[in-house]
Structures are given as C-alpha cells and as structure tokens.
C-alpha positions, 0 to 999 in steps of 0.5 A: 558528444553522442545524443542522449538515448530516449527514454520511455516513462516506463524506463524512468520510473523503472530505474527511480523504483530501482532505487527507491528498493535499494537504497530507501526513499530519501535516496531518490533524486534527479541525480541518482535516476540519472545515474541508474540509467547511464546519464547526467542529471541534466539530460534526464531534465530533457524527460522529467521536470523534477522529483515529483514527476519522478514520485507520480512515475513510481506511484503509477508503476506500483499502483497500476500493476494492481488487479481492479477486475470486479472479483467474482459477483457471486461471493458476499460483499466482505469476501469481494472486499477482501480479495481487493485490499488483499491484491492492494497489500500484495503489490504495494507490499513488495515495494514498502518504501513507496507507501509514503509516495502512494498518499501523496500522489493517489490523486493522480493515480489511475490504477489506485483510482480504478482500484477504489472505483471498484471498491466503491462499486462493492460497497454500493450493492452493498448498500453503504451510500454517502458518508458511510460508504467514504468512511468505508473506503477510507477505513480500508485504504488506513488499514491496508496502508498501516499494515504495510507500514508495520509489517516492514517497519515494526514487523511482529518478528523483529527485536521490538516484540522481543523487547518487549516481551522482557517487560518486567511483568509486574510493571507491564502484565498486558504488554509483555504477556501479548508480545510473547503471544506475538511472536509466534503470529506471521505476517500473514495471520496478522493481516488478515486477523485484522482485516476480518475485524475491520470488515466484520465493523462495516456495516451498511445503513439498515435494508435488505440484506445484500450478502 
C-alpha cells in the first residue's frame, strides 16, 4: 500500500469548504473530506480528530481572508464601521452555508477576532465604552450575520415575496402592499438600507463629538 500523502491544513479545509459550497453543511463529515481529497476517512484521522476541527478548519479559512486593516482615520466612525461590516458580509457571503460554522467556533477564530478587535478600536475613538460598546459590537455582528442568512435563504427575489405579494389585500394591506415595493429592491440596496438605520441608532455616551 502507498503512504498516504501529507496534507496541509490549508489543503484540508479547502476540501471540507468544497463541500460545504456544494452540497450544504449537513454534508460535511469525515467521510466525505476524505473523499474530496482522494483518501479513506481513516487516513484523514491521521490530520484531524473529528468534525469539529474540520468546522474550526472552515471558519478560519472564511473568517481569516476578511480585510481587519484599520479603514482610513479620516472618515467618520459610522463610515470606518461601515467599510468593516461590509468586507465581513463580502467574504463570509460568498460562503452562505458557513454562517452556522461562524457562531459556533468565532471564539476560536483569529481572523473573526482581529476583525472585532478593530471594530471595537472604532467605536472606542468614538466614544462607546463598557456595555454600550458590546451591545454595539454585538448589534452589528446580528446584523451582518442575519442579513446574510436572509439574503441567501429568503432573499427579497424569490417565490416568498411573490407570494406574498398575492395577500389578498383586504385581509393583509401592509404585507402585501410592501412585498410588492420588495420586489424591485436588490440585495445590495437592502444591506445597506439597513445598515444606514442601524448605524444612524448607535450612538455614543454623551461627550465630545468624535465625527
């Protein structure tokens, strides 16, 4: 028998995020990595004790290709904010599927952990401190996480809004009136719209204005 190959990390969660994109989270197992790459499930066992390292693998592969570098120090806070959840949404969004992975395992993410470290930088010239700043942190990783969800899973597009939009009016005036007005609203102008109404709610304790 030859001797299995070795295999990078990199390699790994490559193939597990291969996957995933393919075939939906549920799909990932031992077995089916293993697959990908060209081996038995028991010689990926040599690299990686179970499907949790394989999840961990993932979530650093997304989570680190995120840009953490301080946006320009010359733009308001809400405008520096703005550029970080959007390069979060960019990346994490061409992977939908791991969404569910990024909760689980952020904790043990670096490149998530960089990401909210200068997020929190941000807020704190700002001037959010102590409760206020987690509940602003925390306000925007909701947000960033849930619109992805919804964009991918119920997206503004799809058979949903159209069903909706076919309420019968007398019974459901507001719902189907605005799924109509849905319809022609894109992905992208839904993101932002609601980023622009969370930052405009975030405001720091009273004291000097810091832009």
């Amino acid at each position: 028998m030859p001797r299995p190959r070795s295999l990078t990390p990199g390699q790994i969660s490559a193939a597990a995020l291969t996957v995933i994109d393919r075939d939906g989270l549920a799909a990932l197992s031992m077995r089916t990595v293993a697959k990908e790459l060209g081996l038995s499930a028991m010689a990926l066992y040599r690299y990686v004790r179970d499907r949790e390292e394989l999840e961990r693998l993932v979530v650093e592969l997304v989570l680190g290709a995120v840009d953490t570098e301080p946006p320009p120090p010359d733009a308001s806070w809400r405008a520096r904010v703005e550029v970080m959840v959007r390069r979060l949404r960019d990346t994490v969004g061409a992977h939908p599927s791991v969404v569910p992975l990024t909760l689980t395992h952020r904790h043990h993410s670096p490149g998530v952990l960089r990401w909210s470290e200068t997020v929190l930088a941000i807020l704190t010239e700002a001037g959010f401190a102590g409760e206020q700043r987690v509940i602003a942190l925390r306000s925007l990783l909701a947000y960033v996480i849930g619109a992805i969800q919804l964009e991918h899973l119920g997206p503004l597009s799809g058979e949903g809004t159209v069903a909706v939009s076919a309420l019968p009016p007398d019974e459901f005036p507001h719902m189907s009136e605005t799924a109509r007005h849905a319809r022609n609203v894109s992905a992208e102008q839904e993101f932002i719209g609601g980023l622009t109404v969370l930052l405009r709610g975030l405001r720091p304790a009273p004291g000097p204005t810091r832009g």
